[in-house]
VOTOR-249822 format. One record per atom (N, C-alpha, C): x, y, z. Coordinates in steps of 0.2 Angstrom, whole numbers, padded with zeros to 4 digits, always signed. Layout:
N
XYZ/...
END
This chain:
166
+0004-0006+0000/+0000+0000+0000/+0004+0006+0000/+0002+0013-0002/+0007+0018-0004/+0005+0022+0005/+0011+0025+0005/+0010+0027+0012/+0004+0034+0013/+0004+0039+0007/-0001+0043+0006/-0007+0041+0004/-0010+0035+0004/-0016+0033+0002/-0017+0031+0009/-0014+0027+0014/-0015+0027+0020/-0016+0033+0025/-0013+0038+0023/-0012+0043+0026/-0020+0046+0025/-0024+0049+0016/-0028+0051+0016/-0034+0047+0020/-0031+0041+0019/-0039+0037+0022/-0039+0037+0029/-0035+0039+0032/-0036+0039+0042/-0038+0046+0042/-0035+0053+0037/-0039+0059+0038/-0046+0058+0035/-0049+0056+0030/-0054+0055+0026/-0060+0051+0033/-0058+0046+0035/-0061+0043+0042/-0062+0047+0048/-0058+0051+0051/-0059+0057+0056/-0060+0061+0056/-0062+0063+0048/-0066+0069+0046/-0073+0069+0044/-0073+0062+0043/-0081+0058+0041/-0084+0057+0049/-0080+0055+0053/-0082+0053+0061/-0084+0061+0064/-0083+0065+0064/-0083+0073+0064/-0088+0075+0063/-0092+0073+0056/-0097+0076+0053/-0102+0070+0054/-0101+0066+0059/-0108+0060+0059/-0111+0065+0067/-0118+0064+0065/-0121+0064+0073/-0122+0059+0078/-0124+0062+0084/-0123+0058+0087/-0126+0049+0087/-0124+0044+0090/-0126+0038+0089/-0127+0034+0098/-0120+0033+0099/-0121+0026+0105/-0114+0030+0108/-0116+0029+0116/-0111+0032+0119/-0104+0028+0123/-0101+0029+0122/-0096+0025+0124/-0095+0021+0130/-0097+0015+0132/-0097+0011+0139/-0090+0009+0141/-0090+0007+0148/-0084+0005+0149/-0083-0002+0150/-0080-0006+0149/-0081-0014+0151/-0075-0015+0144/-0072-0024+0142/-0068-0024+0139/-0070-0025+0132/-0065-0025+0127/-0064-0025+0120/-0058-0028+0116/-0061-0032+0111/-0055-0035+0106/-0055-0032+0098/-0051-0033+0094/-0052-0031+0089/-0044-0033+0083/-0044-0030+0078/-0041-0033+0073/-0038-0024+0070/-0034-0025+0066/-0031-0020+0062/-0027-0020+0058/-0026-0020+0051/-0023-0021+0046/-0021-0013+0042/-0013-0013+0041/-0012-0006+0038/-0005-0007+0035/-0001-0002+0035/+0006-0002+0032/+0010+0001+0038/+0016-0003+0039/+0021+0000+0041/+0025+0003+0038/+0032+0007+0041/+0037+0009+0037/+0044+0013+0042/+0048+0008+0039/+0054+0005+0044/+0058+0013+0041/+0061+0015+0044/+0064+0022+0045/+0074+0022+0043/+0076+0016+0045/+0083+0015+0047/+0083+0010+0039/+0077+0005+0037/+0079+0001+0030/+0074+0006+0024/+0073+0013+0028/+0067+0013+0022/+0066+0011+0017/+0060+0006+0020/+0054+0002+0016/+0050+0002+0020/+0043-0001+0016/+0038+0000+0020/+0033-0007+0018/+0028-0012+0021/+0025-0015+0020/+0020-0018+0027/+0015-0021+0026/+0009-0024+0027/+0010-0024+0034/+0007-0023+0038/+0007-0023+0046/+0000-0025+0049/+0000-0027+0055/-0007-0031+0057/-0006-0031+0065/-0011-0029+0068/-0011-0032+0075/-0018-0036+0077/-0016-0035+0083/-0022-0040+0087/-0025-0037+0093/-0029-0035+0094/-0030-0032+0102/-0035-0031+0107/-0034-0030+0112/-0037-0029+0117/-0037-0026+0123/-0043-0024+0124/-0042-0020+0131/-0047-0018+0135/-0048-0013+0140/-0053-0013+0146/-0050-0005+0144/-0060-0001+0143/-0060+0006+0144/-0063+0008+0153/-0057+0009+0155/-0060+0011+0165/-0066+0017+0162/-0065+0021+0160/-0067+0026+0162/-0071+0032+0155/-0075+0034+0154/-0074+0037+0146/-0068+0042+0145/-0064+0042+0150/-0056+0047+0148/-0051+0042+0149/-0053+0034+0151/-0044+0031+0150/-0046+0025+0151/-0039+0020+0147/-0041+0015+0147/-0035+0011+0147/-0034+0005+0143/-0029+0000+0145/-0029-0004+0138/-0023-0006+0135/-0023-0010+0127/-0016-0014+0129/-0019-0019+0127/-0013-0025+0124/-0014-0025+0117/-0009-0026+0114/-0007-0029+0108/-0002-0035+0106/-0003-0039+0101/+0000-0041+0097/+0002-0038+0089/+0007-0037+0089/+0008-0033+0083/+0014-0034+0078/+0011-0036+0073/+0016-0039+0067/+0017-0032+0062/+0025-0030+0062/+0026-0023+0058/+0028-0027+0049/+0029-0032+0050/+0029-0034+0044/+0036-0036+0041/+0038-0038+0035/+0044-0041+0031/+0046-0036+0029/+0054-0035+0030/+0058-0032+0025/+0063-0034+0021/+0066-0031+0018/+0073-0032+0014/+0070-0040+0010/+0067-0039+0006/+0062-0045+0002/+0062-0050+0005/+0060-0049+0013/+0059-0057+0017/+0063-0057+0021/+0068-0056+0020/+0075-0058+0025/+0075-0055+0031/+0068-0049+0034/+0069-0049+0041/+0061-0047+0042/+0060-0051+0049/+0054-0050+0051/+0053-0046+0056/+0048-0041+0059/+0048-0038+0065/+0042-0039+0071/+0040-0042+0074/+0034-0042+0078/+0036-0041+0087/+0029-0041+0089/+0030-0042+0098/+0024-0040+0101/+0025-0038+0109/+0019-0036+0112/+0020-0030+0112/+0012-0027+0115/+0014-0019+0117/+0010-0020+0121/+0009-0014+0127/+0005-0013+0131/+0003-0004+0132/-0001-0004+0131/-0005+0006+0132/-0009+0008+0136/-0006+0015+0139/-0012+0017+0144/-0016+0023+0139/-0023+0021+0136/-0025+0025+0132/-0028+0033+0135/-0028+0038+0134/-0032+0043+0135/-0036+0045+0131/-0044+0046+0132/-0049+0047+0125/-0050+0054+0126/-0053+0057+0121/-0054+0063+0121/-0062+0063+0118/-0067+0063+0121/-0074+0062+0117/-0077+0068+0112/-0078+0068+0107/-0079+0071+0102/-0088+0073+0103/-0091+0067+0100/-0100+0066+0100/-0099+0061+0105/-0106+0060+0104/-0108+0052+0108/-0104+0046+0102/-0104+0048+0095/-0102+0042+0092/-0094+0042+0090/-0089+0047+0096/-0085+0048+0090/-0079+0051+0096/-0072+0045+0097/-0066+0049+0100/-0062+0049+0098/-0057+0054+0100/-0050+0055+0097/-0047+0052+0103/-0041+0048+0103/-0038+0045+0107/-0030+0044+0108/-0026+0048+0114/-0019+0046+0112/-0016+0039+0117/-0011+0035+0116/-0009+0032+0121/+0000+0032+0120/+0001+0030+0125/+0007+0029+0126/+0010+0021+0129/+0015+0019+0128/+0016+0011+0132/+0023+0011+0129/+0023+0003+0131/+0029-0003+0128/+0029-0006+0124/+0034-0009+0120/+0033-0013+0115/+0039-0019+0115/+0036-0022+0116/+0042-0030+0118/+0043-0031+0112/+0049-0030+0110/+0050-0033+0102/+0053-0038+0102/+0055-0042+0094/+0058-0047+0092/+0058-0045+0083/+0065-0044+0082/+0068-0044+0074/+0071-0049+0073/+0069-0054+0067/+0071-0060+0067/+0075-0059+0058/+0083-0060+0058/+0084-0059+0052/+0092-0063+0052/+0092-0067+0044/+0095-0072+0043/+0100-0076+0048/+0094-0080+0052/+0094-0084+0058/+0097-0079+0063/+0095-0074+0064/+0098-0070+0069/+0093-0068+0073/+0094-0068+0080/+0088-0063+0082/+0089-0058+0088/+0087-0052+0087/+0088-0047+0092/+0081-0046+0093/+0081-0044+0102/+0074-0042+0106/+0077-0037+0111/+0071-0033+0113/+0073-0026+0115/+0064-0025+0117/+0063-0021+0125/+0058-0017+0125/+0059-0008+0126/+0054-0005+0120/+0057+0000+0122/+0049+0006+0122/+0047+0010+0120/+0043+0015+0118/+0039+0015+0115/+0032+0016+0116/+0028+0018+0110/+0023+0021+0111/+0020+0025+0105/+0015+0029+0106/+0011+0031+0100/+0007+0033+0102/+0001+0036+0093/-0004+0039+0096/-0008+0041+0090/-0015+0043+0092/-0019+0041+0087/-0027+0044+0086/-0033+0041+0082/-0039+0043+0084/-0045+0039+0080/-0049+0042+0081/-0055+0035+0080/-0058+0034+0084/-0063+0028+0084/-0072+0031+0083/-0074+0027+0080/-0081+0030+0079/-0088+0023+0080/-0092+0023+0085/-0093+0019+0086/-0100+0019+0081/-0100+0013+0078/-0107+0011+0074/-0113+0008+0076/-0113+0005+0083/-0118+0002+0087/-0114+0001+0095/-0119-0001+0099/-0116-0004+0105/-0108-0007+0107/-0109-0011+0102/-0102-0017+0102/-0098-0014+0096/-0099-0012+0089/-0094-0011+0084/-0094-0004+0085/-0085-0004+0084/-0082+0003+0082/-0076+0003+0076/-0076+0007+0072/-0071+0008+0066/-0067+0012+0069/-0060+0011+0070/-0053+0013+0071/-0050+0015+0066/-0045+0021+0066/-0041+0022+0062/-0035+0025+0066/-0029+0024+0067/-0022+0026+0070/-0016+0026+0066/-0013+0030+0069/-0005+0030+0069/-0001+0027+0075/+0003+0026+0075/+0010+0022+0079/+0014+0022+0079/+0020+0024+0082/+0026+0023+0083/+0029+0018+0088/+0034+0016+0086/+0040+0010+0090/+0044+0013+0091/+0047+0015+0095/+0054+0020+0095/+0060+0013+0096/+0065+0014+0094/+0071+0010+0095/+0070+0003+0093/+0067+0000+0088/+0064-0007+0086/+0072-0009+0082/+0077-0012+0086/+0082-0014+0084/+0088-0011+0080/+0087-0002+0085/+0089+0005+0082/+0085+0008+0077/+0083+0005+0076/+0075+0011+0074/+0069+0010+0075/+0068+0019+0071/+0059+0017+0074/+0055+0014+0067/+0047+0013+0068/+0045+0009+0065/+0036+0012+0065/+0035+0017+0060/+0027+0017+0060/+0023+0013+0058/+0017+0012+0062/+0011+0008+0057/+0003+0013+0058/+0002+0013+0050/-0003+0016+0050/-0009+0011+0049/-0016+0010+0053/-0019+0005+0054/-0026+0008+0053/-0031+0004+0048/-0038+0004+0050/-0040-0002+0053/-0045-0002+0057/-0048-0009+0062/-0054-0007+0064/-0057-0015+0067/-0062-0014+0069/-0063-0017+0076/-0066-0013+0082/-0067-0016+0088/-0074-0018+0089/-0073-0024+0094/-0079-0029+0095/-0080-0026+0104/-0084-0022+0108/-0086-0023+0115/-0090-0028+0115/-0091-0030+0123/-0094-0035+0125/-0094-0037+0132/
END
Protein backbone atom coordinates (compact mmCIF):
# COMPACT_ATOMS: atom_id res chain seq x y z
CA UNK A 1 0.00 0.00 0.00
CA UNK A 2 1.33 3.58 -0.84
CA UNK A 3 1.91 5.45 2.49
CA UNK A 4 -0.12 8.57 1.24
CA UNK A 5 -3.17 6.64 0.42
CA UNK A 6 -2.91 5.37 3.90
CA UNK A 7 -2.45 8.64 5.22
CA UNK A 8 -5.58 10.20 3.16
CA UNK A 9 -7.72 7.35 4.40
CA UNK A 10 -7.23 7.78 8.41
CA UNK A 11 -7.79 11.83 7.53
CA UNK A 12 -10.90 11.02 5.24
CA UNK A 13 -12.21 8.53 8.35
CA UNK A 14 -11.74 11.34 11.21
CA UNK A 15 -13.29 13.84 9.29
CA UNK A 16 -16.12 11.57 8.10
CA UNK A 17 -16.33 10.60 12.22
CA UNK A 18 -16.58 14.61 12.89
CA UNK A 19 -19.34 15.25 10.67
CA UNK A 20 -21.63 12.01 11.82
CA UNK A 21 -24.24 12.72 14.50
CA UNK A 22 -24.64 11.67 17.47
CA UNK A 23 -25.13 7.62 17.87
CA UNK A 24 -24.21 5.28 21.07
CA UNK A 25 -22.15 6.34 23.81
CA UNK A 26 -19.14 4.95 24.75
CA UNK A 27 -19.44 2.28 27.86
CA UNK A 28 -16.75 1.09 29.72
CA UNK A 29 -16.12 -2.85 30.11
CA UNK A 30 -13.61 -4.85 27.81
CA UNK A 31 -12.87 -5.02 24.10
CA UNK A 32 -11.07 -7.07 21.26
CA UNK A 33 -10.30 -6.27 17.74
CA UNK A 34 -8.14 -6.53 14.65
CA UNK A 35 -6.21 -3.92 12.42
CA UNK A 36 -4.59 -4.11 9.16
CA UNK A 37 -2.35 -1.15 7.55
CA UNK A 38 1.19 -0.33 6.30
CA UNK A 39 4.29 -0.06 8.25
CA UNK A 40 7.32 1.77 7.35
CA UNK A 41 10.89 1.10 8.89
CA UNK A 42 12.81 4.35 8.96
CA UNK A 43 16.57 2.98 9.35
CA UNK A 44 15.83 0.23 5.93
CA UNK A 45 13.37 2.64 4.39
CA UNK A 46 10.83 0.31 3.28
CA UNK A 47 7.53 -0.07 3.95
CA UNK A 48 5.09 -3.05 4.01
CA UNK A 49 1.90 -4.87 5.40
CA UNK A 50 1.38 -4.61 9.10
CA UNK A 51 -1.41 -6.14 11.43
CA UNK A 52 -2.16 -6.43 14.93
CA UNK A 53 -4.40 -8.07 17.45
CA UNK A 54 -6.02 -6.49 20.30
CA UNK A 55 -7.50 -5.87 23.48
CA UNK A 56 -8.41 -3.94 26.13
CA UNK A 57 -10.61 -2.68 29.12
CA UNK A 58 -12.06 1.16 28.82
CA UNK A 59 -11.96 2.30 32.93
CA UNK A 60 -13.33 5.27 32.46
CA UNK A 61 -14.71 7.39 29.12
CA UNK A 62 -11.18 9.43 29.53
CA UNK A 63 -8.84 6.23 30.01
CA UNK A 64 -8.26 3.09 29.34
CA UNK A 65 -5.83 0.08 28.98
CA UNK A 66 -4.65 -2.03 25.32
CA UNK A 67 -2.56 -5.08 24.79
CA UNK A 68 -1.46 -5.82 21.52
CA UNK A 69 -0.01 -8.27 19.43
CA UNK A 70 1.60 -6.52 16.61
CA UNK A 71 3.15 -7.83 13.34
CA UNK A 72 5.19 -4.53 11.70
CA UNK A 73 5.73 -6.73 8.73
CA UNK A 74 8.80 -8.25 6.28
CA UNK A 75 11.67 -6.34 5.05
CA UNK A 76 14.64 -6.43 2.88
CA UNK A 77 12.47 -9.09 0.40
CA UNK A 78 11.74 -11.34 3.31
CA UNK A 79 15.05 -11.59 4.98
CA UNK A 80 13.75 -9.73 8.19
CA UNK A 81 10.76 -9.91 10.20
CA UNK A 82 9.66 -7.70 13.07
CA UNK A 83 6.72 -8.44 15.54
CA UNK A 84 6.06 -8.33 19.54
CA UNK A 85 3.87 -7.30 22.46
CA UNK A 86 2.88 -3.82 23.35
CA UNK A 87 0.98 -2.67 26.12
CA UNK A 88 -0.92 1.23 26.44
CA UNK A 89 -2.34 3.37 28.78
CA UNK A 90 -5.07 5.08 26.36
CA UNK A 91 -6.43 8.59 27.02
CA UNK A 92 -9.81 9.41 25.01
CA UNK A 93 -10.86 12.70 24.11
CA UNK A 94 -14.77 12.33 23.36
CA UNK A 95 -15.77 14.12 20.40
CA UNK A 96 -19.94 13.19 19.92
CA UNK A 97 -21.58 10.39 21.69
CA UNK A 98 -20.41 8.46 18.46
CA UNK A 99 -17.03 9.61 17.93
CA UNK A 100 -13.20 9.76 20.08
CA UNK A 101 -10.00 10.97 19.48
CA UNK A 102 -7.66 8.92 21.43
CA UNK A 103 -3.77 9.20 22.39
CA UNK A 104 -1.82 6.31 24.12
CA UNK A 105 1.43 5.75 25.27
CA UNK A 106 3.22 2.29 26.42
CA UNK A 107 5.74 -0.53 25.52
CA UNK A 108 6.56 -2.59 22.92
CA UNK A 109 8.42 -6.05 23.50
CA UNK A 110 9.94 -6.69 20.49
CA UNK A 111 11.70 -9.42 18.41
CA UNK A 112 13.61 -8.78 14.73
CA UNK A 113 14.21 -11.91 13.40
CA UNK A 114 16.82 -11.73 10.31
CA UNK A 115 19.04 -14.36 8.56
CA UNK A 116 18.71 -16.87 11.50
CA UNK A 117 19.52 -13.99 13.88
CA UNK A 118 17.63 -12.57 16.37
CA UNK A 119 17.66 -9.36 18.34
CA UNK A 120 14.82 -8.32 21.23
CA UNK A 121 14.60 -5.27 22.99
CA UNK A 122 11.68 -3.41 24.94
CA UNK A 123 11.37 -0.09 24.36
CA UNK A 124 8.58 2.93 23.69
CA UNK A 125 5.66 3.61 21.91
CA UNK A 126 3.02 5.79 21.26
CA UNK A 127 0.28 7.26 18.67
CA UNK A 128 -2.96 8.51 18.41
CA UNK A 129 -6.59 8.27 16.30
CA UNK A 130 -9.81 8.45 16.23
CA UNK A 131 -12.54 5.63 16.87
CA UNK A 132 -16.14 5.98 15.78
CA UNK A 133 -18.66 3.76 17.29
CA UNK A 134 -21.38 2.28 14.80
CA UNK A 135 -23.52 0.39 17.37
CA UNK A 136 -23.18 -0.79 21.00
CA UNK A 137 -20.50 -3.30 20.37
CA UNK A 138 -18.89 -2.26 16.81
CA UNK A 139 -16.31 0.63 16.42
CA UNK A 140 -14.12 1.60 13.25
CA UNK A 141 -10.69 2.66 14.19
CA UNK A 142 -8.17 4.39 12.39
CA UNK A 143 -4.44 5.27 13.93
CA UNK A 144 -1.10 5.95 13.82
CA UNK A 145 1.94 4.47 15.86
CA UNK A 146 5.13 4.56 16.60
CA UNK A 147 7.95 1.96 18.08
CA UNK A 148 10.88 3.96 19.01
CA UNK A 149 14.21 2.07 18.99
CA UNK A 150 12.77 -1.43 17.21
CA UNK A 151 16.40 -2.78 16.73
CA UNK A 152 17.83 0.91 16.41
CA UNK A 153 15.08 2.14 14.82
CA UNK A 154 11.72 3.45 14.85
CA UNK A 155 8.99 1.79 12.90
CA UNK A 156 5.33 3.42 12.07
CA UNK A 157 2.30 1.56 11.47
CA UNK A 158 -0.66 3.20 10.09
CA UNK A 159 -3.87 1.01 10.73
CA UNK A 160 -7.63 0.89 9.91
CA UNK A 161 -9.59 -1.73 12.42
CA UNK A 162 -12.36 -2.79 13.71
CA UNK A 163 -13.36 -3.22 17.66
CA UNK A 164 -15.90 -5.79 18.93
CA UNK A 165 -17.18 -4.56 23.00
CA UNK A 166 -18.79 -7.02 24.98
Amino acid sequence: MNMEIIRKVLLGTLLTALATGPAVAAEQGPYLGFALGESDDDILNETDSGFKLFGGYTLSPNLGVELAFVDLGEFSSGNLEQDGLSVHLLGYLPVSQSFDLFGKVGFFNWEVRASGLTDTGTDISYGFGGEVRVSNQLAIRAEWETYDDVSGGDVDLFSLGLSLRF
